[in-house]
C-alpha positions in Angstrom: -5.6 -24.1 1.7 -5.6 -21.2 -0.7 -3.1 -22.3 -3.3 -3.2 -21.2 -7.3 -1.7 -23.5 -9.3 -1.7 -21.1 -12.5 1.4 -19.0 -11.4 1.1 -16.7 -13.6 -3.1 -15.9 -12.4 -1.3 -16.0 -8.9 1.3 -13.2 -9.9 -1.2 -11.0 -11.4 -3.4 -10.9 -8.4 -0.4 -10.4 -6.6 1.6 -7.8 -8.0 -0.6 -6.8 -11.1 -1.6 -3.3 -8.9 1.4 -2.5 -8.0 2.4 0.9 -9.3 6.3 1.2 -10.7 5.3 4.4 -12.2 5.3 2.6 -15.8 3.0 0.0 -16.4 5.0 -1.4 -18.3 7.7 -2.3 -15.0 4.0 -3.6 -13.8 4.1 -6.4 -16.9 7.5 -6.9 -16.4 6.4 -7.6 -12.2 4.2 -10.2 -13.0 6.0 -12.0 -15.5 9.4 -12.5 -13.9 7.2 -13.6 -10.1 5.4 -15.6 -12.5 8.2 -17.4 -13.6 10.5 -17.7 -10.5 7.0 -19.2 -8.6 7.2 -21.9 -11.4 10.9 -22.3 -10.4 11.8 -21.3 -7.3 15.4 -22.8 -6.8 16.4 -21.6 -9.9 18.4 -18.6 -10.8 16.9 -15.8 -12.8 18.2 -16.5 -16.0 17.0 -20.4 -15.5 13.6 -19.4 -14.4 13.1 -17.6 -17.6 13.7 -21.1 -19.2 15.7 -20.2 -22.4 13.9 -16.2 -23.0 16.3 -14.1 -23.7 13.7 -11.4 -23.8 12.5 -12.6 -20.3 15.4 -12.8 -18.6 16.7 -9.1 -19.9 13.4 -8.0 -18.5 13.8 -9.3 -15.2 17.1 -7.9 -14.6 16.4 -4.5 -15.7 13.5 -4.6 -13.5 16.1 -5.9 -10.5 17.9 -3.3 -11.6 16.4 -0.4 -12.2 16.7 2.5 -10.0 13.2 4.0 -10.7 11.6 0.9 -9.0 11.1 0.6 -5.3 11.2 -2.0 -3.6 8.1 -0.4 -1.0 5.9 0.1 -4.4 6.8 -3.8 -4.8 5.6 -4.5 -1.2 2.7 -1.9 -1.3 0.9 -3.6 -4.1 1.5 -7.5 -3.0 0.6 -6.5 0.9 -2.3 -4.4 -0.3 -3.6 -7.6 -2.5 -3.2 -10.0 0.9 -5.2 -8.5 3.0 -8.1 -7.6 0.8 -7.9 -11.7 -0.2 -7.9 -11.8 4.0 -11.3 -10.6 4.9 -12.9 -13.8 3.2 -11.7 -16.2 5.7 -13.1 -14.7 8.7 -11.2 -14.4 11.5 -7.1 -14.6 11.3 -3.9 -14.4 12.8 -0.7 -12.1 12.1 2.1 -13.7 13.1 4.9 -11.7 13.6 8.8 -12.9 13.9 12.6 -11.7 12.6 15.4 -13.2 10.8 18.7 -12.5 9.1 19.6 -12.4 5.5 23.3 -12.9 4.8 25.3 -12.8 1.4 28.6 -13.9 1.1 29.4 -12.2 -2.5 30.9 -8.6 -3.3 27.8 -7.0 -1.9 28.3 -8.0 1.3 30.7 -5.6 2.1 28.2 -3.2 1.6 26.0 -4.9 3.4 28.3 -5.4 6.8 30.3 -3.5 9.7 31.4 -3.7 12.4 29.2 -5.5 14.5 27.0 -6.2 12.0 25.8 -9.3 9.6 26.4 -9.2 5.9 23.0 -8.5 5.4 19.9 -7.2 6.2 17.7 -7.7 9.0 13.9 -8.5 8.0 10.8 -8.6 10.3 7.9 -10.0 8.8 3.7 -10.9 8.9 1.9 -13.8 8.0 -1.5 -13.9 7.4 -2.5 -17.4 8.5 -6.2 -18.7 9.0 -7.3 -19.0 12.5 -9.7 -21.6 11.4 -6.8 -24.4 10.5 -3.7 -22.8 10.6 -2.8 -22.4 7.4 -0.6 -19.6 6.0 -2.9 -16.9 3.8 0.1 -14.5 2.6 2.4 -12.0 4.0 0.8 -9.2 4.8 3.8 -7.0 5.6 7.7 -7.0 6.0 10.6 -4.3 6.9 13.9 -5.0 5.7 16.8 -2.9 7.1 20.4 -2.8 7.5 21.8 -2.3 10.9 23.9 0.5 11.8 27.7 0.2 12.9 27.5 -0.5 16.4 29.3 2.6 17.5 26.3 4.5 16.0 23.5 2.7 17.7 24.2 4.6 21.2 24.8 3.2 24.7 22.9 3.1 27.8 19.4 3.6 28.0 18.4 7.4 27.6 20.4 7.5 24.1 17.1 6.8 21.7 13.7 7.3 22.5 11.4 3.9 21.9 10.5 5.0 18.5 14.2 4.8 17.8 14.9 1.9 18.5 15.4 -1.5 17.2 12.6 -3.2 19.5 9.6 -0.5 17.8 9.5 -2.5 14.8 6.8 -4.7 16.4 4.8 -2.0 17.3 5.5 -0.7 13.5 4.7 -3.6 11.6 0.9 -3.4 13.8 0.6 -0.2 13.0 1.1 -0.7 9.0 -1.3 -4.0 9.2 -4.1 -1.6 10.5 -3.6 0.7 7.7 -4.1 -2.0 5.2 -6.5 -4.4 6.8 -10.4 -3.0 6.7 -11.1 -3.9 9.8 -9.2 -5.3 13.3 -12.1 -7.0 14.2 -11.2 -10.6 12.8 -7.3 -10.3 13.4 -5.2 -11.6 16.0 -1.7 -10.5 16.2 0.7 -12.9 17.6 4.5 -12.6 18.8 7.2 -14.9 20.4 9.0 -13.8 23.8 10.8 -11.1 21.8 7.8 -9.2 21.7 7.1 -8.8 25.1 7.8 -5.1 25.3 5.9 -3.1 27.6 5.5 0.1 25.3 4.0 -2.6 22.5 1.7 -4.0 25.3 0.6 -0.4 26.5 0.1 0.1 22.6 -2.0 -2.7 21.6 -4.2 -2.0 24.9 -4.6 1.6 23.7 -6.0 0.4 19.8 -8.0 -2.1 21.2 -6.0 -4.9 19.6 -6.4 -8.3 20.4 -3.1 -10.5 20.4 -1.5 -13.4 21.9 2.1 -12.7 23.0 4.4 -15.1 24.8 5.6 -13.7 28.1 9.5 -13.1 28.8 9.6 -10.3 31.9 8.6 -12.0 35.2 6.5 -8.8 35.9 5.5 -7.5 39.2 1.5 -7.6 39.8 -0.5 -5.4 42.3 -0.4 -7.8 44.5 3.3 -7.3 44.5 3.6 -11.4 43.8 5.1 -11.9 40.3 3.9 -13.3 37.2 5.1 -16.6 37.2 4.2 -17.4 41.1 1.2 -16.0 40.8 0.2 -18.1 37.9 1.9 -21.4 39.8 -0.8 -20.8 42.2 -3.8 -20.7 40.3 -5.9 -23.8 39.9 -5.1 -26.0 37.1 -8.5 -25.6 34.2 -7.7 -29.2 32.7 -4.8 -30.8 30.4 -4.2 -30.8 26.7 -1.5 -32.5 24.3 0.4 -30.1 22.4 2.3 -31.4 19.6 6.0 -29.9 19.3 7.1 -29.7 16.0 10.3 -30.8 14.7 13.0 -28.2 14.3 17.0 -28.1 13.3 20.1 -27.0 15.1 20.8 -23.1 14.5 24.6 -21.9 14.7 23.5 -18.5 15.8 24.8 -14.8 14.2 22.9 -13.0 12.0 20.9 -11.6 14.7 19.5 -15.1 15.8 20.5 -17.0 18.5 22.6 -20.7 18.5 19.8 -23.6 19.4 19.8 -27.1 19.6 18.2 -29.6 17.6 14.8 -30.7 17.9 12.4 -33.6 17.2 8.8 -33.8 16.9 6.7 -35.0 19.4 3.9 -34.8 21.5 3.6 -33.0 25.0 0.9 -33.3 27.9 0.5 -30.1 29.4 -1.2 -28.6 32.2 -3.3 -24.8 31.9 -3.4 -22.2 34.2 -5.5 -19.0 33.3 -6.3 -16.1 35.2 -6.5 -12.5 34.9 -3.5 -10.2 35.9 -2.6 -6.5 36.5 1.2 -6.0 35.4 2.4 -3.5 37.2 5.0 -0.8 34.9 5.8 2.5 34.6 3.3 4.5 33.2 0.6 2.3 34.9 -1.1 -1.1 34.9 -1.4 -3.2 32.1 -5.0 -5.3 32.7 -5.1 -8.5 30.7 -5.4 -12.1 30.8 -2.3 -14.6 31.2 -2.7 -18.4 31.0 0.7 -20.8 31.9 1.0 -23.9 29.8 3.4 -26.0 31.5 4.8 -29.6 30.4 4.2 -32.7 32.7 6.7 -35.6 32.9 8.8 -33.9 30.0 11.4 -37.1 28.9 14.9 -37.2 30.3 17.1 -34.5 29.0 14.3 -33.1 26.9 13.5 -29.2 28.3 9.9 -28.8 29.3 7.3 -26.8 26.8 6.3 -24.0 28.9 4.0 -20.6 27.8 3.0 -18.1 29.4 0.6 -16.0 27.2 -1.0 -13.0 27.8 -3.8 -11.9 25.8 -6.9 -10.0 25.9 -8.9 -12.7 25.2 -11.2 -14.8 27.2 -9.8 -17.1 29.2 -12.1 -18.1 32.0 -13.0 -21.9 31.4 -10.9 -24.3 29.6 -12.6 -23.9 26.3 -12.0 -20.5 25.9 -7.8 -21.0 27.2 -7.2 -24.0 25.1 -8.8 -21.6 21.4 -6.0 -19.2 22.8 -3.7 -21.6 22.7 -4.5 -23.4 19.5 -3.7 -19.9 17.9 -0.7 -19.1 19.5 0.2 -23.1 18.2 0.2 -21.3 14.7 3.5 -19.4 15.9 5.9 -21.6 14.4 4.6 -21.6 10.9 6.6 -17.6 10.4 10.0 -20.0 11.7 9.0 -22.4 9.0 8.0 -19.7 6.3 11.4 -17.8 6.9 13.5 -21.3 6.2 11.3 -21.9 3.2 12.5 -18.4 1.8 16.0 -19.1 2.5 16.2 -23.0 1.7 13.3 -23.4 -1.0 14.1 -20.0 -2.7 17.9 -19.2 -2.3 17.3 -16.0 -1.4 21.1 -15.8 0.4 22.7 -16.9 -3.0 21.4 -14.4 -5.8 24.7 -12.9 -6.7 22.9 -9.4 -7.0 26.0 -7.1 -6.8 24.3 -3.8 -4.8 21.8 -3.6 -2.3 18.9 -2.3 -3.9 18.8 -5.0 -6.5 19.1 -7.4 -3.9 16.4 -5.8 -2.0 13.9 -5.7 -4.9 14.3 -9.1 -5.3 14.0 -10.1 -1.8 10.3 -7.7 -2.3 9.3 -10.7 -4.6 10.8 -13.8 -3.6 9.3 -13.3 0.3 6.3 -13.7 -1.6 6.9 -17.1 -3.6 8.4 -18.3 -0.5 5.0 -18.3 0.7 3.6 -20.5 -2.3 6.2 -22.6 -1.1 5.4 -23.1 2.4 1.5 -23.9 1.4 2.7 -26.5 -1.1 5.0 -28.1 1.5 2.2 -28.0 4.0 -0.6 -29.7 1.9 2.6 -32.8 1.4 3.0 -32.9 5.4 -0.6 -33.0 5.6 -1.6 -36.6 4.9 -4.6 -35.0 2.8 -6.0 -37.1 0.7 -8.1 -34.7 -1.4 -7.9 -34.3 -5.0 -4.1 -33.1 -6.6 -5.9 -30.8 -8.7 -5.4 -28.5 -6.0 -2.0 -28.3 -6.6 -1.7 -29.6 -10.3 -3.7 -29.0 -13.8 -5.5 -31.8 -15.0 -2.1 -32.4 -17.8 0.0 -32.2 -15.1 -1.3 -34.9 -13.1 -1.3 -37.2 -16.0 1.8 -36.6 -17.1 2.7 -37.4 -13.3 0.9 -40.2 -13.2 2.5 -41.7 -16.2 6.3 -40.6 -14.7 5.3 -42.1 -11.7 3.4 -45.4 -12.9 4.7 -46.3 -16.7 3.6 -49.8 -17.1 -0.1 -48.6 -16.0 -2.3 -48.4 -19.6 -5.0 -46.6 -18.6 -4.9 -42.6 -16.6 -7.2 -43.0 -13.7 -11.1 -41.4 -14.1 -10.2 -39.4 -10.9 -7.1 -37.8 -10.1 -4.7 -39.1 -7.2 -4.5 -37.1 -3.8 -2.1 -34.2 -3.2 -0.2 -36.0 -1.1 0.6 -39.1 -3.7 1.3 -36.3 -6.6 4.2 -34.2 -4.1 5.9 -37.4 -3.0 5.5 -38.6 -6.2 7.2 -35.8 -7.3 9.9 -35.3 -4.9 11.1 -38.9 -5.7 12.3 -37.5 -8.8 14.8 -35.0 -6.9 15.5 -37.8 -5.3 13.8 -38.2 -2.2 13.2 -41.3 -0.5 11.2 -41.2 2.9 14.1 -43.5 4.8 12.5 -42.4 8.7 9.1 -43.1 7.5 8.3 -39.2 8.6 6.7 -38.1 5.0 8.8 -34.6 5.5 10.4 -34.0 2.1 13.4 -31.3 2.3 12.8 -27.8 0.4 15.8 -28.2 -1.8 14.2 -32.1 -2.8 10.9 -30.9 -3.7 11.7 -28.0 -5.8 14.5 -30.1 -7.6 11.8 -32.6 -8.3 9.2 -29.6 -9.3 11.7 -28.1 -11.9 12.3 -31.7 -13.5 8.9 -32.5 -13.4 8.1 -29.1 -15.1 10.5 -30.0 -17.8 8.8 -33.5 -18.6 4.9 -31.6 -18.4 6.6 -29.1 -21.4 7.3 -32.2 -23.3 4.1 -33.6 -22.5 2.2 -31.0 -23.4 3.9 -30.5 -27.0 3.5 -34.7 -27.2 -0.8 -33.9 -26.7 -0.9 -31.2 -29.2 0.9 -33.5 -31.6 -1.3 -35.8 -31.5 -4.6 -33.7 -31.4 -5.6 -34.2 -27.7 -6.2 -31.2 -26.0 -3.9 -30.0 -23.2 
């Protein structure tokens, strides 16, 4: 996994060609993502750790009228995908949430109808070769319109106008910025099962993976899901569920149950289909993944995909599934820029400065999410991926006093972020290895404090740092 432990190298290549029409804004950029990617729980005056020339540049910045947040996004989005196009072929994951504020701004924010927020659809780059999350790539943020303004019925706004094109948008901003389409694979969760988007990507050649919702009609006049019932079955698979919490619903998202990890045996149907809608037919491939002996009062996993991809023999349906398993990681990137970066409690007072921050915080969120991965991930390669060589001896002295002697090789990345989530406090009581957002970034901002000291104790003493 791509992960840059210098935070400030990682905010210049980020932001560092983003034009704010004064370089000088640019510098300022860097700096305060530098600093809130070190800290990313903390406020903006405690990420600037004491500067009082820091933090007064960071909230002019937030501030200032003269910067926009789509110069911030241009820049950082532009820097993504060129990184991109090294790691072959990849997949844009599409998904939207809800950010609501409860301060003064809020009533800005808010109607009738309408969250105290704004509504944000984002992409994620994420490698198709093992699922891990590359950067976002591209996100809108808007704030819904009373809904007396919105229109009723059907014939009030064209497609274009409405609410649902902002899948169709987001694809066609990623094939400005990418180089090439060749190596990307756009994928979208039932909300994106819109035939205009369909009919889109079919016209640009695009290749995607989208999960069906519309039991569609085929020329055959059978529909989708009966047709696919029928087909023979290609083979079985275990698909592993991941865990996921309880959602109250509002903000645009929808109340949802609890749910716990675990594996699922699955059965796959593939087969070719003509979807019959107006306008014409839409010719693609669909393939059903459908739970077996699901447990008592545990509702079956069942996809149904369609893609343009190949899906003749089992090999070629389960790759297309194995991509569209790299779904849930935009659910998990949204809670990581809501739990492990407070983005719902900055107590910006207007909308654009909350909006400018929101530009740079969607980006540490993702710095976030890869750190948290590579924990979950039982890998036991070398920390230095995540830590400099001083930081993992300082943790390895935190985390083992009595012990003489730093070890000739450093510890695995997994023993360094448990290590130093136990000093926010965690304790893995289920045995799961899962360390909350809130946990590991307390721990990170203590353990940041103690390298400081560290670092001042090695240049006392003449050792290099």
């Amino acid at each position: 996994m791509d992960f840059c432990v210098n935070t400030r190298q990682w905010a210049e290549t980020l932001f560092g060609d983003c034009d704010l029409g004064d370089p000088r804004r640019t510098d300022r950029l860097v700096d305060y993502a530098a600093r809130q990617a070190a800290d990313p729980l903390g406020s903006t005056g405690r990420a600037c750790r004491g500067s009082s020339a820091a933090r007064e540049g960071a909230y002019r910045l937030l501030r200032n009228e003269q910067v926009f947040p789509a110069d911030i996004d241009d820049g950082a989005f532009d820097s993504v995908a060129a990184t991109a196009v090294a790691h072959g072929l990849v997949l844009a994951v599409q998904d939207s949430t809800g950010a609501g504020f409860k301060h003064p701004a809020a009533q800005v924010l808010g109607g009738e109808g309408n969250p105290t927020g704004f509504f944000v659809h984002s992409t994620l780059l994420v490698s198709a070769a093992n699922l891990t999350p590359l950067g976002l790539v591209d996100q809108e943020r808007w704030i819904r319109e009373p809904k007396d303004k919105r229109g009723k019925g059907p014939d009030r706004r064209t497609y274009e106008e409405k609410e649902s094109f902002k899948w169709q948008a987001a694809h066609e901003r990623l094939r400005e910025r990418m180089s090439s389409m060749d190596q990307v694979i756009t994928l979208c969760d039932r909300e994106g099962d819109i035939t205009e988007y369909l009919r889109y990507l079919i016209d640009v050649d695009g290749r995607f993976v989208i999960r069906a919702s519309n039991d569609r009609k085929l020329e055959n006049l059978k529909h989708l899901w009966t047709h696919m019932e029928r087909q023979p079955e290609l083979g079985r698979c275990v698909v592993e569920i991941e865990q996921r919490g309880g959602q109250c619903g509002g903000n645009g998202q929808e109340a949802r149950l609890p749910r716990k990890k675990r594996t699922a045996l699955v059965t796959i149907r593939a087969t070719h289909v003509d979807l019959r809608c107006q306008g014409g037919t839409l010719k693609m491939n669909a393939i059903l993944v459908r739970e077996t002996n699901a447990p008592k009062d545990v509702k079956p996993l069942e996809w149904m995909l369609l893609t343009r991809e190949p899906v003749a023999t089992l090999d070629q349906a389960l790759v297309v599934v194995g991509y569209y398993k790299a779904r849930w990681l935009i659910e998990v990137y949204h809670k990581a820029w809501k739990s492990g970066c407070r983005m719902e409690h900055r107590p910006f007072q207007s909308p654009d400065s909350l909006e400018r921050m929101l530009a740079i915080t969607a980006h540490v969120a993702v710095r976030v999410l890869q750190l948290k991965l590579i924990g979950e991930a039982g890998d036991e390669g070398s920390c230095e991926q995540i830590l400099s060589r001083d930081e993992w001896q300082c943790l390895h002295k935190i985390a083992r006093p009595d012990d003489r002697r730093l070890p000739k090789r450093p510890p695995s990345a997994r023993w360094a972020l448990h290590a130093i989530a136990r000093l926010g406090g965690w304790y893995d009581t289920h045995r799961t290895g899962r360390i909350g957002w809130q946990t590991l970034w307390h721990g990170w901002y203590l353990f940041q404090e103690q390298v400081k000291g560290w670092r001042m104790a090695m240049m006392t003493m003449g050792a290099p740092a």
